[in-house]
C-alpha positions in Angstrom: -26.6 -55.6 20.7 -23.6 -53.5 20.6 -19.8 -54.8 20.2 -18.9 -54.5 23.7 -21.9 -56.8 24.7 -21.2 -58.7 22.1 -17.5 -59.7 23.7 -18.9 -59.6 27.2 -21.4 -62.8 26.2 -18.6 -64.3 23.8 -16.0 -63.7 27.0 -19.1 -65.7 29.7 -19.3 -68.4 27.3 -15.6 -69.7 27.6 -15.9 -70.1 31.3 -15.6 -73.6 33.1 -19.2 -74.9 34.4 -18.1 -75.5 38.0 -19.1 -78.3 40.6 -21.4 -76.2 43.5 -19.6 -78.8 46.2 -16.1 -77.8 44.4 -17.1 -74.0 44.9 -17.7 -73.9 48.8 -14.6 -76.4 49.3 -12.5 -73.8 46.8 -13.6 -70.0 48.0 -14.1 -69.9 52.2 -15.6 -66.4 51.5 -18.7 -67.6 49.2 -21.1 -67.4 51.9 -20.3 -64.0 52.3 -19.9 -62.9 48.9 -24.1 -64.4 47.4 -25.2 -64.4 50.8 -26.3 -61.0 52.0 -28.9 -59.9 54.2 -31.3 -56.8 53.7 -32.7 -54.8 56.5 -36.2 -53.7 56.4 -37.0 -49.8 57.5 -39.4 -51.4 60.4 -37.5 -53.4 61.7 -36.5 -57.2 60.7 -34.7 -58.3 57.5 -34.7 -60.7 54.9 -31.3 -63.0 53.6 -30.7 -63.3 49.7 -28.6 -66.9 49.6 -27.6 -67.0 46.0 -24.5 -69.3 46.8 -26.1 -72.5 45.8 -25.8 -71.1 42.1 -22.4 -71.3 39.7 -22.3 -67.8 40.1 -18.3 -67.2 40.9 -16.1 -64.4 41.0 -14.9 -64.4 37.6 -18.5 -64.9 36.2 -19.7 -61.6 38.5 -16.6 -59.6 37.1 -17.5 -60.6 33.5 -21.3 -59.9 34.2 -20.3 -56.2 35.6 -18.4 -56.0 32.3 -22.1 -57.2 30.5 -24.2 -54.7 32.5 -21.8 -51.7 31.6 -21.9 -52.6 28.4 -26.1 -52.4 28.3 -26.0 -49.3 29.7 -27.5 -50.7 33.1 -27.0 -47.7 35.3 -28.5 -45.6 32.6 -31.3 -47.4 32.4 -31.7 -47.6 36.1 -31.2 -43.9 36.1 -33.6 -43.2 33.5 -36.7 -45.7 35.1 -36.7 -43.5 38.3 -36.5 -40.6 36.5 -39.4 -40.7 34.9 -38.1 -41.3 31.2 -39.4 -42.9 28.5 -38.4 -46.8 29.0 -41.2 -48.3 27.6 -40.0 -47.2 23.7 -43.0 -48.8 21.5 -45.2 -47.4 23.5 -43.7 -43.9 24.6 -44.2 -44.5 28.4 -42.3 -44.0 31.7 -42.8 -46.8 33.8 -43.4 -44.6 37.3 -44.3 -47.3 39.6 -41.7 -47.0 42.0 -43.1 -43.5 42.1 -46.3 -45.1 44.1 -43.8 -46.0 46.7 -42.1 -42.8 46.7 -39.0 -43.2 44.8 -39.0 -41.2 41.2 -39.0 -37.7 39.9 -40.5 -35.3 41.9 -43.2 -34.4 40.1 -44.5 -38.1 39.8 -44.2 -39.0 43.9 -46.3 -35.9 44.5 -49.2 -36.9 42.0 -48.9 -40.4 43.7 -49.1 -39.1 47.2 -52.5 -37.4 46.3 -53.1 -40.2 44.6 -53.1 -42.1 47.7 -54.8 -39.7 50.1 -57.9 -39.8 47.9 -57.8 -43.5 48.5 -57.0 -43.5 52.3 -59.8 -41.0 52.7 -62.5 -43.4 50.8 -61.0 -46.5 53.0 -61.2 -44.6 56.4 -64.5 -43.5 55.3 -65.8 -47.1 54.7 -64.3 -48.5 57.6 -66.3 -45.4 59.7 -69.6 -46.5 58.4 -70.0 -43.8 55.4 -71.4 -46.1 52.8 -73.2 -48.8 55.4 -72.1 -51.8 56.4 -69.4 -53.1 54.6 -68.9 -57.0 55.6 -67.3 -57.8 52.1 -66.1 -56.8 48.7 -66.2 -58.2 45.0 -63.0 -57.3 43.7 -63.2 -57.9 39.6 -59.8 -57.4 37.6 -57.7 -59.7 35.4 -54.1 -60.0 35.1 -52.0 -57.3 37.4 -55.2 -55.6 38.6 -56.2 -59.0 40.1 -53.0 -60.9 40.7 -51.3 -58.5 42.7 -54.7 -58.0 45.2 -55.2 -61.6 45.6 -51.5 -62.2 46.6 -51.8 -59.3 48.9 -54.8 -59.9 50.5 -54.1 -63.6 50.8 -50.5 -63.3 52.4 -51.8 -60.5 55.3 -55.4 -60.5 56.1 -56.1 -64.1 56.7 -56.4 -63.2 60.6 -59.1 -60.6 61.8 -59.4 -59.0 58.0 -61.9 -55.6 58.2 -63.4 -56.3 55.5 -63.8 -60.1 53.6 -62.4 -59.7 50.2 -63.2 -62.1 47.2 -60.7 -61.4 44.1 -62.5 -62.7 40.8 -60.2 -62.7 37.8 -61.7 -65.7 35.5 -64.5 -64.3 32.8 -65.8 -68.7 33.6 -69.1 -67.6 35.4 -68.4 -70.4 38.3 -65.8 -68.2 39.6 -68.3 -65.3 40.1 -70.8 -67.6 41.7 -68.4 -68.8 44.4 -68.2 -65.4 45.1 -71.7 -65.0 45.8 -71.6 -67.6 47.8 -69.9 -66.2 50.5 -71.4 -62.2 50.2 -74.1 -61.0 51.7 -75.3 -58.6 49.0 -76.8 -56.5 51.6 -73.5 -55.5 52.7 -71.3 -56.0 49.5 -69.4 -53.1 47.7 -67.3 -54.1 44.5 -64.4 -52.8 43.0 -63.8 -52.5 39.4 -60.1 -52.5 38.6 -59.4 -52.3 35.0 -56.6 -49.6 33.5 -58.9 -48.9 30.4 -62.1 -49.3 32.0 -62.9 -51.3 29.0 -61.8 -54.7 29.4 -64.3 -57.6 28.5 -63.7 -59.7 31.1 -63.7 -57.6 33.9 -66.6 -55.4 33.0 -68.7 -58.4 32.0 -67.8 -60.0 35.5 -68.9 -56.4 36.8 -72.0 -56.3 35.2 -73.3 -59.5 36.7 -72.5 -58.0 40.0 -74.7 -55.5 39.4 -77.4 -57.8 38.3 -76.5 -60.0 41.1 -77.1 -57.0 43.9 -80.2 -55.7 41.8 -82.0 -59.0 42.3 -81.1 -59.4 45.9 -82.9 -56.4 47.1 -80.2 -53.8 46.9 -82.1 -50.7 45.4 -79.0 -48.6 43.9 -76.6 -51.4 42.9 -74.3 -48.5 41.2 -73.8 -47.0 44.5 -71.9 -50.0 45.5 -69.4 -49.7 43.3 -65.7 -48.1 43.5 -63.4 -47.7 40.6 -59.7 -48.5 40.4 -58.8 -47.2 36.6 -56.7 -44.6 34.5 -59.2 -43.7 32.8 -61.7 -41.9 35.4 -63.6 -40.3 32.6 -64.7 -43.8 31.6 -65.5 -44.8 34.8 -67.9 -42.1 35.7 -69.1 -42.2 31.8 -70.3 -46.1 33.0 -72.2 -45.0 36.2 -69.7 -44.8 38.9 -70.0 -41.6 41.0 -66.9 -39.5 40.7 -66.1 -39.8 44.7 -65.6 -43.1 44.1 -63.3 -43.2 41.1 -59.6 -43.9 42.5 -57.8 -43.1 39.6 -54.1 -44.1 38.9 -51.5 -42.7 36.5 -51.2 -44.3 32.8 -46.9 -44.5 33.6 -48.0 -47.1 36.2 -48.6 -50.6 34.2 -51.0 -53.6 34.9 -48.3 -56.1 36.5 -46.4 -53.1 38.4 -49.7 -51.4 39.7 -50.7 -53.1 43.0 -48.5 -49.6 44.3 -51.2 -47.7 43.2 -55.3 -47.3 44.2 -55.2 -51.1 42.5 -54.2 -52.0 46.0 -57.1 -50.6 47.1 -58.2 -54.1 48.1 -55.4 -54.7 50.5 -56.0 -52.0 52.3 -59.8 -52.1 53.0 -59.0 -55.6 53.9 -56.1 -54.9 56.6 -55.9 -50.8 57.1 -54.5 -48.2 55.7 -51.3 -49.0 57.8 -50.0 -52.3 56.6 -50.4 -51.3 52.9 -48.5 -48.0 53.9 -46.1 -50.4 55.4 -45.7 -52.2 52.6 -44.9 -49.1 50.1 -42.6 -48.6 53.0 -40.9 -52.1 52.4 -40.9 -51.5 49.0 -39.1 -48.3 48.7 -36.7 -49.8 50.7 -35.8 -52.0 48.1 -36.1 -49.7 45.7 -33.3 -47.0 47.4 -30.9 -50.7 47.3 -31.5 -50.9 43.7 -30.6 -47.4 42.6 -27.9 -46.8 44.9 -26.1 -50.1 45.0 -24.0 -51.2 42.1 -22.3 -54.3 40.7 -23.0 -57.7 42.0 -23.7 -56.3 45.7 -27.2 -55.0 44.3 -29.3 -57.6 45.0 -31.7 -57.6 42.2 -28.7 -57.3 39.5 -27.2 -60.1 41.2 -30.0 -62.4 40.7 -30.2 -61.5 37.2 -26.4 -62.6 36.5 -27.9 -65.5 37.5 -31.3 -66.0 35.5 -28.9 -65.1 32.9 -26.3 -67.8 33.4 -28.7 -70.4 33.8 -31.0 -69.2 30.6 -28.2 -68.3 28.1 -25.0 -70.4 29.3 -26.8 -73.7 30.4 -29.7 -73.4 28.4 -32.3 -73.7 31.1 -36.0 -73.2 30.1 -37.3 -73.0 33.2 -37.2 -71.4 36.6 -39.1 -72.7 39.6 -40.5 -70.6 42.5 -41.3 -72.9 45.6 -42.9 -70.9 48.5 -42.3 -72.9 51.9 -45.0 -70.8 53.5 -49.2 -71.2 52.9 -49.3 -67.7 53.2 -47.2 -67.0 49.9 -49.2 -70.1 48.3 -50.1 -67.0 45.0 -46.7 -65.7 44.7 -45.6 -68.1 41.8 -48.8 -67.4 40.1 -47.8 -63.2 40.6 -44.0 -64.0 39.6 -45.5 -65.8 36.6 -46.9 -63.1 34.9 -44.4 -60.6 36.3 -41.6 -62.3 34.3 -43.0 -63.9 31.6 -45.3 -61.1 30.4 -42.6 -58.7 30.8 -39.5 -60.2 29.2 -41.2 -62.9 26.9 -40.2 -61.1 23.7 -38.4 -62.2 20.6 -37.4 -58.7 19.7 -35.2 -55.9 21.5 -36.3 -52.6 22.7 -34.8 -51.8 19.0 -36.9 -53.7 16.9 -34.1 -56.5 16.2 -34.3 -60.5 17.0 -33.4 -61.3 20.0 -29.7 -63.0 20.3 -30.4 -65.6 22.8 -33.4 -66.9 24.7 -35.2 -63.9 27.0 -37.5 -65.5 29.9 -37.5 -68.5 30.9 -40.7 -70.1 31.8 -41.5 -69.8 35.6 -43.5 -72.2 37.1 -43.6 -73.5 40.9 -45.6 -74.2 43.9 -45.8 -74.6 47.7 -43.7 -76.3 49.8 -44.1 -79.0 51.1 -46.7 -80.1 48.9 -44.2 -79.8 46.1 -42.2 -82.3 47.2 -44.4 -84.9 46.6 -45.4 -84.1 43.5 -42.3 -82.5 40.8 -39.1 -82.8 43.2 -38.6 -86.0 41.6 -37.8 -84.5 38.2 -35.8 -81.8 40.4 -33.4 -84.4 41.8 -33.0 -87.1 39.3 -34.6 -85.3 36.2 -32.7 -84.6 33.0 -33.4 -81.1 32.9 -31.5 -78.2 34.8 -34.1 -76.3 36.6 -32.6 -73.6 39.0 -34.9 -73.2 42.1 -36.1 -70.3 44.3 -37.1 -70.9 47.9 -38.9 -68.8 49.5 -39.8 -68.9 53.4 -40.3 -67.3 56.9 -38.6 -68.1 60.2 -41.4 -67.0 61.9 -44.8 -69.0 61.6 -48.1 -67.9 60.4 -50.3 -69.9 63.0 -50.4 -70.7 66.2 -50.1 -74.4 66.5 -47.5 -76.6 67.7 -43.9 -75.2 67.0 -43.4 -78.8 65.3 -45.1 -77.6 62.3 -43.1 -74.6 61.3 -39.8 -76.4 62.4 -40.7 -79.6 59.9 -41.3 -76.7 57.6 -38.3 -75.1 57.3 -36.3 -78.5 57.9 -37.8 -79.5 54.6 -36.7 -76.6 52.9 -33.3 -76.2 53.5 -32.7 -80.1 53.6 -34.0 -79.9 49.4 -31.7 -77.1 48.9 -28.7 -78.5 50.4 -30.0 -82.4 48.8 -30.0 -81.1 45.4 -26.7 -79.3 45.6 -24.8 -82.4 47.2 -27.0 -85.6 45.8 -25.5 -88.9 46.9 -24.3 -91.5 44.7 -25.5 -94.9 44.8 -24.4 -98.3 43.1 -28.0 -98.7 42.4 -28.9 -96.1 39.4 -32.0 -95.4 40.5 -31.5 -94.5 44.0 -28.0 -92.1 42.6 -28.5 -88.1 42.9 -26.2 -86.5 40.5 -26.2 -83.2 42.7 -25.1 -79.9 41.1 -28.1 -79.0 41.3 -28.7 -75.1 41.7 -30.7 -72.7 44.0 -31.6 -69.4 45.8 -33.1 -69.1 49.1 -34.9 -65.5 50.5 -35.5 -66.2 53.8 -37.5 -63.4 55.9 -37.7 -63.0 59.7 -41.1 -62.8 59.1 -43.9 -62.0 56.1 -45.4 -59.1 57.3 -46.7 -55.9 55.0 -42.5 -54.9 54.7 -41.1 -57.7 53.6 -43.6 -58.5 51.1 -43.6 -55.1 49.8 -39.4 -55.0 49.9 -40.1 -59.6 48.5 -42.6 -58.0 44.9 -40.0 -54.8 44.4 -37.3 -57.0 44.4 -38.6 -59.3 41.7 -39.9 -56.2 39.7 -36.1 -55.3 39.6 -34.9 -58.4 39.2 -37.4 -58.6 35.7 -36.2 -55.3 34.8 -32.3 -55.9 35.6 -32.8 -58.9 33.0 -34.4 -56.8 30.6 -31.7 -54.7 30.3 -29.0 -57.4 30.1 -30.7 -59.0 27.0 -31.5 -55.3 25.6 -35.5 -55.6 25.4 -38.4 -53.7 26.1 -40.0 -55.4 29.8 -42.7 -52.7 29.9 -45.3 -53.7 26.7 -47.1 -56.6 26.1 -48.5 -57.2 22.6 -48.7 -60.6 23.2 -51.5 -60.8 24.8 -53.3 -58.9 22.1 -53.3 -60.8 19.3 -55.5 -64.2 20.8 -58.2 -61.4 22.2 -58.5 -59.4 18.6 -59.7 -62.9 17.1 -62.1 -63.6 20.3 -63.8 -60.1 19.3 -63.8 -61.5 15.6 -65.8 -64.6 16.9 -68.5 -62.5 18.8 -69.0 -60.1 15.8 -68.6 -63.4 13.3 -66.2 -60.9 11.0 -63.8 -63.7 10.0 -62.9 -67.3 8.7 -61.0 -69.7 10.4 -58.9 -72.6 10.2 -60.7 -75.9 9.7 -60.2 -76.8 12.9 -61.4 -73.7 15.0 -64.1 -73.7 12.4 -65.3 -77.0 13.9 -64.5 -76.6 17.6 -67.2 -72.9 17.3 -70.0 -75.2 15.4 -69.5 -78.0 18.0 -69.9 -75.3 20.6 -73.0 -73.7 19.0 -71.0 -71.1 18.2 -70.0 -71.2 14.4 -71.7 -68.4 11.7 -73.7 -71.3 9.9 
């Protein structure tokens, strides 16, 4: 971290932590300073509340000073450029460039890109390859997350085509899958960057099996490929017209832009995922045009950052007051803690401070009777997103929705005021922080413009601590030793050594 960053933190750290009642009662203007609404290219919009946080004027002014200091609009400038911002492992990261913001070269590629995959969709939809009643989709991580939260959110009513993510390598998961295929008029998807992921091509495999022994006479001809690596697809049996490939700048958690949306879009129709690319680049045209505290993403990061490295929160909670968001704290999971869970910056150096915290969360109202009580009357500081729709998903009584929302604006507002009581255990200290996105409505636009937002949001934090959001090495480490244990190359702790022989799985 250079000197200037260096004051910029020292300078955050001698501000007051102010009262959230105190800051309304002070500043008439705070509503319209955190509270600002964003209009979506078809029509409709979605508010950003951040004034339930301790953000303040003097703490945005010092966090402008932080993010000059970083070098955030050169790294803004350089990710939809098409530079290398991915340092250890020498990558752009282009997927804004699926949505049509990025160099030149890049959006052109992706266009292609995704009339190769609108052709194949139209074509199924017309009848090419049969019936198609359902699909397998097999992928772990971004190349199932992303689908699953897709599909789930926009093609519970009237979906084309049935579609049945399967992430989990546990066989039950696969086998709840066949339970509600026909195999006689089942494709599957493949999505796996490398092609060569266990989990996902062992899942794949038993689809095969699974549509050889249910009378399907070609089960290869089933199969589509979502991958970067084409060669490997049609080097394991898939027919070349039904590779959709995607770029290697696009990564796992940031590729549901790409053909790994391809799930979404035989589910609903080429249109709503257009839509949503639509909603996204929207978002993305705010982020690299807009500076300061008035960019919406960069804002919310002056706040993950307050809460993380000023107040020494460790987590974040994401509480979706809609069913048909019910995945998006599983997606924001991996988005923010695979991405800025390091210990090192991009330069190789410990870290200075903490980097993410860990995001957890839920569905409202559910929620509420089950973790709000640690929310209001807890000891820990947990800053709180909600998330919701003013207008309904179904079409039952208007009481529903209404008792919906009610509930989630009454916990914002209850955890920012609490109310004190003679009685300890009924007091509410209050002070308690949150966020609220509120959209006119979830359809494929404003969840496209919802999932770029966060992506910025992740990256706008990466630059503010100075690491690399873009590898993942993590994860690595946990499935080299699973390979060791298949092959039985290695010996282990006393106590894995006993957990494999318990499990029939040990060299003896």
């Amino acid at each position: 971290m250079n000197d200037a960053a260096k004051e910029a933190w020292s300078h955050l750290g001698l501000h007051p932590e102010p009262d959230l009642v105190s800051l309304f009662a002070d500043d008439p203007q705070r509503l319209a300073l955190l509270s600002t609404r964003f209009d979506l290219p078809q029509g409709g919009g979605i508010q950003f509340d951040w004034s339930k946080t301790h953000l303040t004027r003097d703490l945005i002014k010092d966090f402008e000073t932080l993010a000059g200091a970083m070098g955030f609009a050169d790294a803004r400038n350089a990710l939809f450029a098409g530079e290398v911002v991915n340092p250890t492992e020498h990558r752009a990261a282009e997927h804004t460039a699926q949505r049509g913001v990025g160099s030149e070269a890049s959006v052109e590629e992706a266009q292609a890109l995704h009339q190769r995959m609108k052709l194949l969709v139209e074509a199924i939809h017309e009848g090419a390859l049969g019936e198609v009643r359902h699909l397998i989709h097999v992928g772990i991580g971004g190349s199932a997350l992303g689908p699953a939260m897709a599909v789930d959110a926009l093609a519970r009513d009237l979906a084309l085509v049935d579609v049945h993510v399967v992430s989990n390598i546990d066989g039950c998961a696969l086998e709840e899958a066949f339970k509600a295929c026909d195999p006689q008029t089942t494709l599957l998807a493949v999505a796996s960057k490398t092609f060569a992921t266990i989990e996902t091509m062992t899942n794949a495999e038993s689809v095969l099996k699974w549509l050889g022994e249910n009378g399907i006479s070609d089960p290869g001809g089933r199969v589509i490929a979502l991958t970067a690596s084409p060669e490997k697809a049609v080097e394991w049996g898939v027919d070349e017209t039904r590779v959709l490939p995607f770029p290697e700048t696009v990564g796992g958690r940031y590729s549901l832009w790409s053909s790994i949306g391809f799930p979404l879009a035989l589910a609903t129709g080429w249109d709503d995922f257009a839509q949503m690319l639509e909603g996204a680049a929207a978002m993305d045209r705010h982020f690299l045009d807009t500076d300061g505290a008035a960019n919406l993403c960069l804002r919310a990061a002056f706040a993950d950052q307050y809460y993380s490295r000023l107040r020494g929160c460790q987590t974040r909670a994401v509480f979706a007051y809609d069913e048909r968001l019910r995945l998006l704290p599983d997606y924001l999971q991996q988005l923010e803690m695979e991405s800025n869970g390091k210990r090192v910056t991009a330069d190789g150096e410990p870290v200075s401070g903490p980097t993410a915290p860990i995001t957890w969360g839920g569905v409202g109202t559910d929620a509420q009777h089950a973790v709000f009580q640690l929310l209001h009357q807890g000891t820990n500081l947990v800053p709180v997103d909600f998330i919701g729709s003013i207008a309904p998903g179904d079409d039952l009584d208007p009481a529903h929705h209404r008792i919906l929302l009610m509930n989630c604006f009454a916990q914002g507002a209850a955890l920012m005021a609490g109310r004190k009581s003679d009685d300890p255990a009924r007091s509410y200290p209050g002070d308690r922080p949150s966020a609220t996105i509120l959209c006119d409505d979830l359809d494929a636009s404003s969840i496209g413009a919802l999932i770029a937002f966060h992506e910025h949001r992740t990256f706008a934090n990466a630059v503010l601590m100075g690491i690399n959001p873009f590898d993942q090495f993590g994860v690595e480490l946990g499935k080299e030793i699973a390979r060791k244990i298949e092959m039985g190359q290695e010996t282990f702790d006393p106590s894995t050594t006993s957990l494999l022989d318990a499990a029939g799985m040990g060299n003896a």
